[in-house]
Backbone as CSV, one residue per row, in Angstrom:
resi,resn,N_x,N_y,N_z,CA_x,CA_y,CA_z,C_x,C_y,C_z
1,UNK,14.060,23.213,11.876,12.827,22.522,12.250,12.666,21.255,11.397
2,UNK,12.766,19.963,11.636,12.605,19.128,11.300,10.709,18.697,10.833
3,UNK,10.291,18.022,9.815,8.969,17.863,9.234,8.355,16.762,8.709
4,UNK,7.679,16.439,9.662,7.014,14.770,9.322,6.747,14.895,8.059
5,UNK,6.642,14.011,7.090,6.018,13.957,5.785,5.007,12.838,5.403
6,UNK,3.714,13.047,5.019,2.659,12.238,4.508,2.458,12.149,3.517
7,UNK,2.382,13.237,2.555,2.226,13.033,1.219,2.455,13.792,0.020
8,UNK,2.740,13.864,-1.032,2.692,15.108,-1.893,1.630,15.067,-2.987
9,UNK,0.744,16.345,-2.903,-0.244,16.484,-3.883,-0.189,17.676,-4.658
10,UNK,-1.544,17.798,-5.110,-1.541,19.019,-6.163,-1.280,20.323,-5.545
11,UNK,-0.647,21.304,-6.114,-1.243,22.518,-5.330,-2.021,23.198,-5.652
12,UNK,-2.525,22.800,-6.997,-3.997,23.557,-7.286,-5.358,23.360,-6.769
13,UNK,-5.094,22.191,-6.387,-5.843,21.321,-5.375,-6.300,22.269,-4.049
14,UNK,-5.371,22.911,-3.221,-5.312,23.436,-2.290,-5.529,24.964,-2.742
15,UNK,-6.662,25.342,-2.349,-6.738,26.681,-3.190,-5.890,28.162,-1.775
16,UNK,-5.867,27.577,-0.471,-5.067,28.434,0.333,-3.849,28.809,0.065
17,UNK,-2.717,27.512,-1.097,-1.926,28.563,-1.373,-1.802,29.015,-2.451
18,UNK,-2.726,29.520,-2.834,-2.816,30.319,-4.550,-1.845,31.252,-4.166
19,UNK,-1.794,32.150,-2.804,-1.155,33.433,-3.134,-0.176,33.217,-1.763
20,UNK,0.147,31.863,-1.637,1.301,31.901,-0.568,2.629,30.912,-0.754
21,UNK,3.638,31.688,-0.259,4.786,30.501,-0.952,5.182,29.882,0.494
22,UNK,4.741,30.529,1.601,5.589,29.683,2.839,4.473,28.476,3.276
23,UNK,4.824,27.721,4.066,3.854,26.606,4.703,2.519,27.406,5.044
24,UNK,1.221,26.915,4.913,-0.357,27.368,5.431,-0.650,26.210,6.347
25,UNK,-1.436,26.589,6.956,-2.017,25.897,7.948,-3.276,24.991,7.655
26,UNK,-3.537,23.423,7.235,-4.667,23.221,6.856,-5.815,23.087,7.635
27,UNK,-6.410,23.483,7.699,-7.484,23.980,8.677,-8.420,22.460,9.535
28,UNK,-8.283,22.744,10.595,-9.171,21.398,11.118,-8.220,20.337,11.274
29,UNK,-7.417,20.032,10.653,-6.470,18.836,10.154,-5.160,18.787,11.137
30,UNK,-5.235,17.615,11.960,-4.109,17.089,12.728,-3.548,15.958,12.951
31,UNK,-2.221,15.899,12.794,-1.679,14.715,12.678,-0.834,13.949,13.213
32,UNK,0.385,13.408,13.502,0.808,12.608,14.326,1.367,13.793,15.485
33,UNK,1.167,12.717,16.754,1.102,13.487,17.695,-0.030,14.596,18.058
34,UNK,-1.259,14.486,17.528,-1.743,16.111,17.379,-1.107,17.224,17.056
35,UNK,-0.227,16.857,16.205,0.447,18.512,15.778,-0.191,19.260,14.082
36,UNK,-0.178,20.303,14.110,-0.954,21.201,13.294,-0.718,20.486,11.764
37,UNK,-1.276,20.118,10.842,-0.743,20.002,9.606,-0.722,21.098,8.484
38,UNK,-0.066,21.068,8.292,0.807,22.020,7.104,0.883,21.716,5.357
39,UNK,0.338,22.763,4.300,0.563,22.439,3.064,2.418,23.267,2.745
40,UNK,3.167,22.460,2.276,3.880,23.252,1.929,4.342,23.498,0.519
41,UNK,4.384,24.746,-0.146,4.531,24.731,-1.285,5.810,24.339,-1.885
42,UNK,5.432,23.712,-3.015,7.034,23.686,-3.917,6.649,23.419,-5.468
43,UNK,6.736,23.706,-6.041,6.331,24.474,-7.759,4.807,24.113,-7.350
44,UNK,5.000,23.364,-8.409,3.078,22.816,-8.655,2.778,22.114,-7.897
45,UNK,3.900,21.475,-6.755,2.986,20.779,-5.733,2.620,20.977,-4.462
46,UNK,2.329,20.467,-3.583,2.343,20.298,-2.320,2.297,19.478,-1.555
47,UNK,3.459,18.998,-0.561,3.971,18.407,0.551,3.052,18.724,2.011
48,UNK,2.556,17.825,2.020,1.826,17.611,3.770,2.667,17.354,4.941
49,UNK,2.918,18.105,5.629,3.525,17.959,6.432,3.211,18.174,7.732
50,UNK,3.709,17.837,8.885,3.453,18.560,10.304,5.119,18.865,11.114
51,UNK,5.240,19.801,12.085,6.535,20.009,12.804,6.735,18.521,13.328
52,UNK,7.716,18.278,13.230,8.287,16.826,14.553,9.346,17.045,15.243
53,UNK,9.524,16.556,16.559,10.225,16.203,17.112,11.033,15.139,17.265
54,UNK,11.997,15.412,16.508,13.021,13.886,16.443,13.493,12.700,17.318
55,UNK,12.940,13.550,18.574,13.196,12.723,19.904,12.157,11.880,20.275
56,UNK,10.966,12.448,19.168,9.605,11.637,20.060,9.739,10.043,19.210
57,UNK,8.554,9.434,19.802,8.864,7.940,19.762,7.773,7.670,18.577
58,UNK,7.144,7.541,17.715,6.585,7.032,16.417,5.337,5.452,17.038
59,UNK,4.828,5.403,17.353,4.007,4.017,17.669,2.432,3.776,16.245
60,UNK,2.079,3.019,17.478,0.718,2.627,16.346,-0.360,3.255,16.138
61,UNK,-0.457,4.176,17.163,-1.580,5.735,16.586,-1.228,6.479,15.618
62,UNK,0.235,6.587,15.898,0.852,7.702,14.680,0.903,6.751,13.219
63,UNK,0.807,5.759,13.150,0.814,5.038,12.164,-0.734,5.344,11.830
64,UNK,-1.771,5.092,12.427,-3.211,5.878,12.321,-3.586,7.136,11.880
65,UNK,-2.767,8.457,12.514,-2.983,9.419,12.441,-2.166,9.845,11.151
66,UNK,-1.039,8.901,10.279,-0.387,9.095,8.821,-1.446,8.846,8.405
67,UNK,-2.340,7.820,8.280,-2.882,7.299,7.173,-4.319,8.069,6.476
68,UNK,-4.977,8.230,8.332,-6.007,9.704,8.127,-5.607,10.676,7.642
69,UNK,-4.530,11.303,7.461,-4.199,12.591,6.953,-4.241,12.656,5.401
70,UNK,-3.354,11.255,5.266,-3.639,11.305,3.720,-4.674,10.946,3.082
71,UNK,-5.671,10.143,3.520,-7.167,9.550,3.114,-7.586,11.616,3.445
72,UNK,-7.473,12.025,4.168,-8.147,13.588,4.160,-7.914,14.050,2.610
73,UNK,-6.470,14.455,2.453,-5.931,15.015,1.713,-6.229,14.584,0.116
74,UNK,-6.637,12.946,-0.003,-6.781,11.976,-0.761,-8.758,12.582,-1.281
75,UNK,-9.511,13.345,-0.742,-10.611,13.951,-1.046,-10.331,15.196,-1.778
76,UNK,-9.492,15.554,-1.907,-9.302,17.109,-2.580,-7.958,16.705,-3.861
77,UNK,-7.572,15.721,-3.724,-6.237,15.664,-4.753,-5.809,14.556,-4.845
78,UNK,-5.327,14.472,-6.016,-3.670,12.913,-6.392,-3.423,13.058,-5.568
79,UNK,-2.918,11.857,-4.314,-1.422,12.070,-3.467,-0.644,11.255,-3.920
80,UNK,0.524,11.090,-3.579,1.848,10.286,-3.474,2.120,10.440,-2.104
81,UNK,1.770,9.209,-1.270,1.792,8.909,-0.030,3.280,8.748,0.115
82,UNK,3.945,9.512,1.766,5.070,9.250,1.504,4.733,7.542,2.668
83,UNK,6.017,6.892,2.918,6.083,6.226,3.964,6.098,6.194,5.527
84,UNK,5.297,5.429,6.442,5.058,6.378,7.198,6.621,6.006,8.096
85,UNK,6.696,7.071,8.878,7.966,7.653,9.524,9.220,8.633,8.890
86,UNK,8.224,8.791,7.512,9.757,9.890,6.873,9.709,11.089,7.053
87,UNK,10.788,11.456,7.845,11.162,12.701,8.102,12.172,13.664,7.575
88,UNK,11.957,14.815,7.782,12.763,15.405,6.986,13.675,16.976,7.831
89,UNK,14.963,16.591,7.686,15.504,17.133,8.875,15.239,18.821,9.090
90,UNK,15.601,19.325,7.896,15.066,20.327,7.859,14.478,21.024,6.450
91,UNK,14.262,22.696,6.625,13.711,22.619,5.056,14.446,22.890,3.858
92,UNK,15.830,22.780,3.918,16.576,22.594,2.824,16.435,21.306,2.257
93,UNK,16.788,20.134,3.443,16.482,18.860,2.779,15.208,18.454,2.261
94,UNK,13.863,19.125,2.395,12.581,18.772,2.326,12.711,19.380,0.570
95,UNK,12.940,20.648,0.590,13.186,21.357,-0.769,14.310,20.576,-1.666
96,UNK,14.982,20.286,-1.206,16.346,19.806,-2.259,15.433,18.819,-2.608
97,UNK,14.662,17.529,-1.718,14.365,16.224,-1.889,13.110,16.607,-3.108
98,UNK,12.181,17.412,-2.946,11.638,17.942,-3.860,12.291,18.153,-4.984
99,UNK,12.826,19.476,-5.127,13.307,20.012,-6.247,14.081,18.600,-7.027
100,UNK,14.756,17.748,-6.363,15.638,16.810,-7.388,14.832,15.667,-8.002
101,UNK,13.411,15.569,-7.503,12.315,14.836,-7.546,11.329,14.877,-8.676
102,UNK,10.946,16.505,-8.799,10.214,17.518,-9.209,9.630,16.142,-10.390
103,UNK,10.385,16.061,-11.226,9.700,15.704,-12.688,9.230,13.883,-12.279
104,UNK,9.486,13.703,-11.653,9.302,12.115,-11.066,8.058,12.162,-10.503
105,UNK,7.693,13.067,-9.185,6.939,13.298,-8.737,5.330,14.049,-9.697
106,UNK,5.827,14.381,-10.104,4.409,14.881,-11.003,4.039,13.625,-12.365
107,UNK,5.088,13.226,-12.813,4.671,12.062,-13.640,3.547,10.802,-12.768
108,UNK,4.309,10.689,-11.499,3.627,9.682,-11.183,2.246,10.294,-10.968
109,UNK,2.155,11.566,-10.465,0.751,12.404,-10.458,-0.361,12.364,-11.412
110,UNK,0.302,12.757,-12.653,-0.309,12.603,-14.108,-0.629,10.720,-13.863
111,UNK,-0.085,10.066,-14.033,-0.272,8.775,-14.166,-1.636,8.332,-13.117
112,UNK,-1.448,8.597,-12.184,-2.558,8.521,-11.175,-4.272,9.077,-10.700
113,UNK,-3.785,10.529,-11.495,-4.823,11.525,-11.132,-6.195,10.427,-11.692
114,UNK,-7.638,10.728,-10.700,-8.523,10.073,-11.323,-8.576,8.917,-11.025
115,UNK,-7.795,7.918,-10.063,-7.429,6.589,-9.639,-7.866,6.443,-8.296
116,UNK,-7.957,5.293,-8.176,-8.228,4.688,-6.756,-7.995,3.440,-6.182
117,UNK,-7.530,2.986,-5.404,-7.234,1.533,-5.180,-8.521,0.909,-4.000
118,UNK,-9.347,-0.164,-4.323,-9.492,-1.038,-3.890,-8.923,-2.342,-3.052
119,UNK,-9.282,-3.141,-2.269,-8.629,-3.886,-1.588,-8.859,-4.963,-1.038
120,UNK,-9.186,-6.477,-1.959,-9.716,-7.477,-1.676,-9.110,-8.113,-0.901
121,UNK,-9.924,-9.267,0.133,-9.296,-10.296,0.631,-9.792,-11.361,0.566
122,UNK,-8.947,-12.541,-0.131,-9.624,-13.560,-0.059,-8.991,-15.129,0.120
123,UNK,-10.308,-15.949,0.790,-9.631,-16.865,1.447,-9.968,-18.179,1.426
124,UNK,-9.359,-19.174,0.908,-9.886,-20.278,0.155,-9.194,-21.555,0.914
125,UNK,-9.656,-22.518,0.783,-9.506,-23.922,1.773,-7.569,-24.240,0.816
126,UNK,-6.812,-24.694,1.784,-5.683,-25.140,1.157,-5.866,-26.481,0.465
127,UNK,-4.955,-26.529,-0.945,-5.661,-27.565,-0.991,-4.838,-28.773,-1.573
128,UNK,-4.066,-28.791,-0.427,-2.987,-29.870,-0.222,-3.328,-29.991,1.437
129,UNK,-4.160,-29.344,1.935,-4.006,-29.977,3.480,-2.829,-30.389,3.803
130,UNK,-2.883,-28.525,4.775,-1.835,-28.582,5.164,-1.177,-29.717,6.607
131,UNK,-2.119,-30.778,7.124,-1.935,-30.987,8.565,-1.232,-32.560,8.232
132,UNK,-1.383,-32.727,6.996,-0.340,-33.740,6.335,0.845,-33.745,5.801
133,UNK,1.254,-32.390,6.161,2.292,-31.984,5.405,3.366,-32.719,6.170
134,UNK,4.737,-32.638,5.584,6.014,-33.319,5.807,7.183,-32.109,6.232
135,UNK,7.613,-32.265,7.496,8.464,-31.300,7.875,9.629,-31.882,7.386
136,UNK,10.501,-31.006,6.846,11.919,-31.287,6.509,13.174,-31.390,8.423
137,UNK,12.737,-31.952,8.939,13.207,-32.677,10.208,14.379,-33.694,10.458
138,UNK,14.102,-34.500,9.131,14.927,-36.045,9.150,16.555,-35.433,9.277
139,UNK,17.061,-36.287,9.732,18.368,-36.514,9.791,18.946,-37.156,9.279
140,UNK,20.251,-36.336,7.704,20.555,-37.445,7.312,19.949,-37.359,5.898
141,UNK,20.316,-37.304,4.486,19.649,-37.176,3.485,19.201,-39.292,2.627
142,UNK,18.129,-39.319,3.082,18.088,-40.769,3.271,16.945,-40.497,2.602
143,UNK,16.124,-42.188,1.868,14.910,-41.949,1.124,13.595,-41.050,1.383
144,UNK,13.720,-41.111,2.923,12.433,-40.321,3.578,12.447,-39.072,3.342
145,UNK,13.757,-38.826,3.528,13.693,-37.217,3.453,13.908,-36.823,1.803
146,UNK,14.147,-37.333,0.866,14.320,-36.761,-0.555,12.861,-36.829,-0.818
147,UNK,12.222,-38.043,-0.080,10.717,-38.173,-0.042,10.318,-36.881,0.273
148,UNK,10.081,-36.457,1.284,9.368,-35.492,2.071,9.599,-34.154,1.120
149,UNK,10.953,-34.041,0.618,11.157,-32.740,-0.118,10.821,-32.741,-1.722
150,UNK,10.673,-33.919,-2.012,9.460,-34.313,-3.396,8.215,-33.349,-3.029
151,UNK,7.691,-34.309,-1.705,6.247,-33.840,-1.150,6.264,-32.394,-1.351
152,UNK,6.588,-32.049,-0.787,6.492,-30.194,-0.352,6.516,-29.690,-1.285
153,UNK,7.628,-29.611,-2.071,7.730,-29.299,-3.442,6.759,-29.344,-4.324
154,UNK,5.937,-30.703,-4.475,4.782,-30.882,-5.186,3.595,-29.782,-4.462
155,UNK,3.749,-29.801,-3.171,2.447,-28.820,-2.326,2.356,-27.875,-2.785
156,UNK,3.819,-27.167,-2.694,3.770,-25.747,-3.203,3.669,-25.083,-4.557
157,UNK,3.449,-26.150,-5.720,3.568,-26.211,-7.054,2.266,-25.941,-6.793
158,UNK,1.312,-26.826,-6.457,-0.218,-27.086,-6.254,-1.106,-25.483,-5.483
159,UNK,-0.336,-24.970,-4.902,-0.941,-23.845,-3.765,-0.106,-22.763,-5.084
160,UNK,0.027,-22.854,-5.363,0.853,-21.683,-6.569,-0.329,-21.790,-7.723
161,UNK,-0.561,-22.750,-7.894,-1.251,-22.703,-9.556,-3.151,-22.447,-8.785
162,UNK,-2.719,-23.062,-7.817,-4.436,-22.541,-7.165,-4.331,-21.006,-6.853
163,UNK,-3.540,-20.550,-6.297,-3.119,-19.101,-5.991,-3.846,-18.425,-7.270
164,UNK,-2.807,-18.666,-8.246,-2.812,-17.811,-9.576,-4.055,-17.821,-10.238
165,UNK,-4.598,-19.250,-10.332,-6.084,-19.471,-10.813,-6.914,-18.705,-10.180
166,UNK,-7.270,-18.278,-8.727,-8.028,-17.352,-8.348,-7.572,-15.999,-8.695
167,UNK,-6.169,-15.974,-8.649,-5.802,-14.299,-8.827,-6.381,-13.879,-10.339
168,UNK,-6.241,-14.976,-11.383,-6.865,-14.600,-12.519,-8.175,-14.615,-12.550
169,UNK,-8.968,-15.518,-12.106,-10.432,-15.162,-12.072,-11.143,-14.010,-11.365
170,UNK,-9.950,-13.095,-10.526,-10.643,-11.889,-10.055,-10.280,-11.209,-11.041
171,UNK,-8.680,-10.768,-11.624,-8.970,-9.535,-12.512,-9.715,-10.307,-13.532
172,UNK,-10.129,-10.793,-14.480,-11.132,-11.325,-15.606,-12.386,-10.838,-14.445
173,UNK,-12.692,-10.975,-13.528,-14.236,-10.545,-13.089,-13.740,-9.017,-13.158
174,UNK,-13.173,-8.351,-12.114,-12.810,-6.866,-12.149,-12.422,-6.307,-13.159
175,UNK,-11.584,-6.442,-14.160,-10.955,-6.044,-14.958,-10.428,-4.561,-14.339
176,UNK,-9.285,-4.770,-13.169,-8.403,-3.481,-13.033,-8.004,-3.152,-13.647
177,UNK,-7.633,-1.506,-13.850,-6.608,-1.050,-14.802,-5.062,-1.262,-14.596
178,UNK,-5.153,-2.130,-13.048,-3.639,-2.387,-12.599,-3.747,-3.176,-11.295
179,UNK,-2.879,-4.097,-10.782,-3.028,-4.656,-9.514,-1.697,-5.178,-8.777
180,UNK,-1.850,-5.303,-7.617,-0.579,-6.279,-7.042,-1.648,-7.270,-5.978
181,UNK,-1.009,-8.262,-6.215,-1.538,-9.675,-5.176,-0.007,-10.041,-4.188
182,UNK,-0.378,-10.509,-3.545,0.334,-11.343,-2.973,-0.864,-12.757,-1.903
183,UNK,0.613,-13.614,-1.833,-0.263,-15.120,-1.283,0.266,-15.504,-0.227
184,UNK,-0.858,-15.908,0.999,0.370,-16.618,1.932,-0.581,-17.889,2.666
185,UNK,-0.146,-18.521,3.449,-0.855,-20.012,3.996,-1.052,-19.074,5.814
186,UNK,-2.557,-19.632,5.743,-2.634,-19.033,7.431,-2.541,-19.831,8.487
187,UNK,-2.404,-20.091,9.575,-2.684,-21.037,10.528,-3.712,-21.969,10.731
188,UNK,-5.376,-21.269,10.327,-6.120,-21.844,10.347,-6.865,-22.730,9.139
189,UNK,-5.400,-23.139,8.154,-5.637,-24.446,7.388,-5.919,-23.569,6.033
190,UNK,-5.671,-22.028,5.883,-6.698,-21.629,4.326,-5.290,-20.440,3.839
191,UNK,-5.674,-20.585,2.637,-4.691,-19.702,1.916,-5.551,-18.221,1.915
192,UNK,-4.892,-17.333,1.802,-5.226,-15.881,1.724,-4.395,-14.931,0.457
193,UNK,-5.079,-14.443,-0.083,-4.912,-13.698,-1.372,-5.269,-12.091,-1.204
194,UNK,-4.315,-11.308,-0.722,-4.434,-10.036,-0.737,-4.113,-9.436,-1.771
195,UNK,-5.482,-8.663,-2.151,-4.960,-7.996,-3.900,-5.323,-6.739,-3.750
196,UNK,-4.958,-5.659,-4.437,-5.110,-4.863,-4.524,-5.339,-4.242,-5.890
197,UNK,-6.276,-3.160,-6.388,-7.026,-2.884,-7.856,-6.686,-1.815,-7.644
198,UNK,-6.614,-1.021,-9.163,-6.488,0.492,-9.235,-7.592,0.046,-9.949
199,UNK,-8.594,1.053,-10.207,-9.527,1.560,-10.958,-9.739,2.801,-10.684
200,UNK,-10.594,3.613,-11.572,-11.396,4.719,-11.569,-12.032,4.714,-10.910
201,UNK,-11.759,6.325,-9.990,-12.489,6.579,-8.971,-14.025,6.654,-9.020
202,UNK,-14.299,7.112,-10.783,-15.625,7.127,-11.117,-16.610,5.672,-11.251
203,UNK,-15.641,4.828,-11.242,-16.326,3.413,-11.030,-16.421,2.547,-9.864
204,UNK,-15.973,3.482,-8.735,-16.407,2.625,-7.249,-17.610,2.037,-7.103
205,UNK,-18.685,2.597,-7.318,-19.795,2.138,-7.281,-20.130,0.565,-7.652
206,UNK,-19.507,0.825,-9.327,-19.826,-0.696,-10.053,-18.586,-1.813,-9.680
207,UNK,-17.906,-1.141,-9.018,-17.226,-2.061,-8.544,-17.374,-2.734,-7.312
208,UNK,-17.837,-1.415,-6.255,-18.651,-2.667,-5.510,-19.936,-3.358,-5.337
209,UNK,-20.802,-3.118,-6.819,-21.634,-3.888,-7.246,-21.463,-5.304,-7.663
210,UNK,-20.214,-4.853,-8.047,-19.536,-6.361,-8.893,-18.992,-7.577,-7.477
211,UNK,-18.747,-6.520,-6.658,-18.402,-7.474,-5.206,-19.466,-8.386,-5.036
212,UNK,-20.637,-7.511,-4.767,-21.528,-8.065,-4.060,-21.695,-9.569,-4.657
213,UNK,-21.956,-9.194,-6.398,-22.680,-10.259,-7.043,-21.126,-11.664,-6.946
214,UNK,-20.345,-11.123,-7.141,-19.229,-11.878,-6.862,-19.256,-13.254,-5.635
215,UNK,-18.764,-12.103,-4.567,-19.055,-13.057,-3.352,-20.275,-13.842,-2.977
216,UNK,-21.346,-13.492,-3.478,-22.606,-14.400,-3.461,-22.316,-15.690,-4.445
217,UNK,-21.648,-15.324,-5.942,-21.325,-16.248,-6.567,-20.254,-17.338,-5.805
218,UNK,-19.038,-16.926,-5.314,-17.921,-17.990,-5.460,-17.955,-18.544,-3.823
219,UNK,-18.795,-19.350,-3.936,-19.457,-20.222,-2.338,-18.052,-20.621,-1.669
220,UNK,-16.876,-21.097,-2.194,-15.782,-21.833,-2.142,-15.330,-20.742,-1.282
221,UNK,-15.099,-19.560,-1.454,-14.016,-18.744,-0.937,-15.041,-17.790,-0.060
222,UNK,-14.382,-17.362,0.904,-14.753,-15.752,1.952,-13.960,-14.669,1.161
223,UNK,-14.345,-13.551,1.301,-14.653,-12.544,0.679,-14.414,-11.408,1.498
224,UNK,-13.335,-10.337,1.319,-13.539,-8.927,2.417,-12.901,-7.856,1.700
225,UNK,-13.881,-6.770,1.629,-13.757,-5.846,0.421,-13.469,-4.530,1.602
226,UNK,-12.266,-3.610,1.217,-12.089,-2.179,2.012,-11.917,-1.141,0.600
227,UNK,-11.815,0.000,0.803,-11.738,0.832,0.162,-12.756,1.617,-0.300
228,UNK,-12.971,2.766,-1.247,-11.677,3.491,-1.469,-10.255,3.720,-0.857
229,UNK,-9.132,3.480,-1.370,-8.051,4.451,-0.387,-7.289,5.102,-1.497
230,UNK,-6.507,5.420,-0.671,-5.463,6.483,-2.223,-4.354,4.868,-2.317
231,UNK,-4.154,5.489,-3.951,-3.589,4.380,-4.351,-2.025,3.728,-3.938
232,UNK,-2.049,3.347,-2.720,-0.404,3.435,-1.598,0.146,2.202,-2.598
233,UNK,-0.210,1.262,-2.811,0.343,-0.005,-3.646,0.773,0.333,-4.917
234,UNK,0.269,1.315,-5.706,0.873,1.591,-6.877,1.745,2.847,-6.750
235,UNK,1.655,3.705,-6.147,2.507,4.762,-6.083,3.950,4.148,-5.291
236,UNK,4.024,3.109,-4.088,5.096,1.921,-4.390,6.050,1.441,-5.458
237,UNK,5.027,1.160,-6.264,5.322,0.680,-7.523,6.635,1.614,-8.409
238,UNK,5.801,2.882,-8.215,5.980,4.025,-9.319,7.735,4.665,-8.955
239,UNK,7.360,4.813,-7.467,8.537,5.175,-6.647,9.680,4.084,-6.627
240,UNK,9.571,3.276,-6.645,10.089,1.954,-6.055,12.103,2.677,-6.045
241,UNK,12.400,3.140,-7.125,13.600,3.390,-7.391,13.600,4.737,-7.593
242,UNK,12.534,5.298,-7.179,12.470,6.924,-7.344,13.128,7.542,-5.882
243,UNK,12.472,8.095,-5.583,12.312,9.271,-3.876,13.174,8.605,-2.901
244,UNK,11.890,7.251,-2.709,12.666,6.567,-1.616,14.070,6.258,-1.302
245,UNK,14.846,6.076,-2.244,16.104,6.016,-2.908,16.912,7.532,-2.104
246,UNK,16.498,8.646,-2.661,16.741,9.924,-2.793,16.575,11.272,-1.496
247,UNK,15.315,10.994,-0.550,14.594,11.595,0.111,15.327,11.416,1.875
248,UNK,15.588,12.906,2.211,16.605,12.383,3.448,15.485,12.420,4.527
249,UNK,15.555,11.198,4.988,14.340,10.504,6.064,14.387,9.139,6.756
250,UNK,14.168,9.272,8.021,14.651,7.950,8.458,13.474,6.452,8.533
251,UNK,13.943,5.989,9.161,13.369,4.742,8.217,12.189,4.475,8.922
252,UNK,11.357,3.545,8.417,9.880,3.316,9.716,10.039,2.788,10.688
253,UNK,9.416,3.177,12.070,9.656,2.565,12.789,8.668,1.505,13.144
254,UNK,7.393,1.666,12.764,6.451,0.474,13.030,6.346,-0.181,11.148
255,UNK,5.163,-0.850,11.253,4.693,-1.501,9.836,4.288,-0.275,9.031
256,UNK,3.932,-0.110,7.663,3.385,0.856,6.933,1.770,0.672,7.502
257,UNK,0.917,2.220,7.289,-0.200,2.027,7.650,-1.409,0.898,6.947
258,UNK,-0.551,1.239,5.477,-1.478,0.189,4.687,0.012,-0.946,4.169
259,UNK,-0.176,-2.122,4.733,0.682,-2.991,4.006,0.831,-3.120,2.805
260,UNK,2.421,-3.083,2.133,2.753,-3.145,1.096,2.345,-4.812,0.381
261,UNK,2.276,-4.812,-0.706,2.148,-6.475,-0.965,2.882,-6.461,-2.251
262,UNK,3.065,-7.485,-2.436,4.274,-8.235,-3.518,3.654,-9.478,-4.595
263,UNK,4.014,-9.368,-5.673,3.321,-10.326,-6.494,3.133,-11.511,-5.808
264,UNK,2.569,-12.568,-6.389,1.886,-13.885,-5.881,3.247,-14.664,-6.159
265,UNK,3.509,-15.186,-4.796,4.891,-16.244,-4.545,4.227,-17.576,-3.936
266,UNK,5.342,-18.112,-4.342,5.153,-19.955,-4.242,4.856,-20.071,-2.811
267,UNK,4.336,-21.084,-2.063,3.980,-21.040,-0.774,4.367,-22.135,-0.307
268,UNK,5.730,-21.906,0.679,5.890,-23.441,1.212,5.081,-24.503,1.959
């Protein structure tokens, strides 16, 4: 029997399997495809899982119905979200991928427990204007064009240090205990800064107190605040050369439910 995988959490967390070692049934809880979800035990943890069918096709609900399961699961425990579409062929490989995991997987647990990620967006006028910009077009490496690639060059120096200047004036306002940003130029003329915060779950509140007063403050930029979610950007992080590496499962077939993001890069 092959076994979708969403996430691995505590198993103390789950008090149904105090006194069971095979898969339980989590009650109420369904997931891609509507199929039953499942805690399954393995030492101290537990693997979320549901049955799959290897033949079925993966789309953009089931990318929905990963992400609810673990935001469920994400109320009762640490998770370590897996990626969505990893499967696992059967339950030797689900156990081996575990068992060879075991001490990886609970570190990043310990590291996490008590955490939460936040999820800003923000979006500020470019400010090299972009509708002057210089396409690298010319034919021919002639003054215009060493010109033009001066230009750009200088743009993207300029959209980099503006980038970073906002990325620092949010953590100095937030002060995360951890973050990833990334930067990109949109169509409609404005740069966008997707960041993401770990903080304490016990400080959601003042953190989105701190929004409010924030975005009222910085007139210059728009402002779009999501979260709580479980922390998918840092457990990324944690894994990066861990599981994913290790874990027999095939690859995604749509986008991740929550986009991954990457430090703040130069912007052509």
């Amino acid at each position: 029997m092959a076994w979708y995988a969403y996430c691995i959490g505590e198993k103390q967390a789950f008090p149904a399997l105090a006194r069971h070692r095979k898969p339980v049934a989590l009650e109420s809880v369904f997931g891609v495809s509507r199929n039953q979800v499942f805690l399954y035990p393995a030492s101290d943890l537990a693997v979320i899982v549901s049955e799959h069918n290897p033949q079925e096709t993966l789309n953009q609900r089931s990318g929905v119905d990963h992400a609810r399961v673990i935001s469920d699961c994400f109320e009762h425990s640490t998770v370590l979200p897996f990626r969505f579409g990893t499967v696992f062929n059967d339950d030797e490989s689900l156990r081996k991928s575990i068992r060879s995991n075991q001490r990886q997987f609970q570190g990043n647990i310990d590291k996490l427990r008590g955490k939460t990620e936040m999820h800003l967006k923000i979006f500020v006028d470019d400010c090299c204007g972009r509708e002057v910009e210089k396409h690298l077009t010319a034919e021919g490496v002639g003054r215009e064009y060493l010109s033009s690639l001066r230009e750009n060059a200088s743009r993207a120096r300029e959209r980099q240090t503006r980038a970073r200047a906002v990325s620092f004036q949010m953590h100095r306002l937030f002060l995360p205990l951890d973050e990833e940003v990334s930067c990109r130029l949109m169509d409609n003329g404005k740069m966008m800064l997707d960041v993401a915060h770990l903080i304490d779950r016990k400080c959601v509140e003042r953190y989105q107190n701190k929004f409010a007063t924030t975005s009222a403050m910085m007139r210059e930029c728009q402002m779009q605040l999501s979260g709580p979610w479980p922390p998918y950007h840092f457990v990324h992080r944690l894994t990066r050369n861990g599981h994913a590496a290790s874990h027999a499962a095939t690859a995604p077939v749509v986008a991740p439910a929550v986009p991954m993001l990457q430090p703040v890069v130069a912007l052509a």
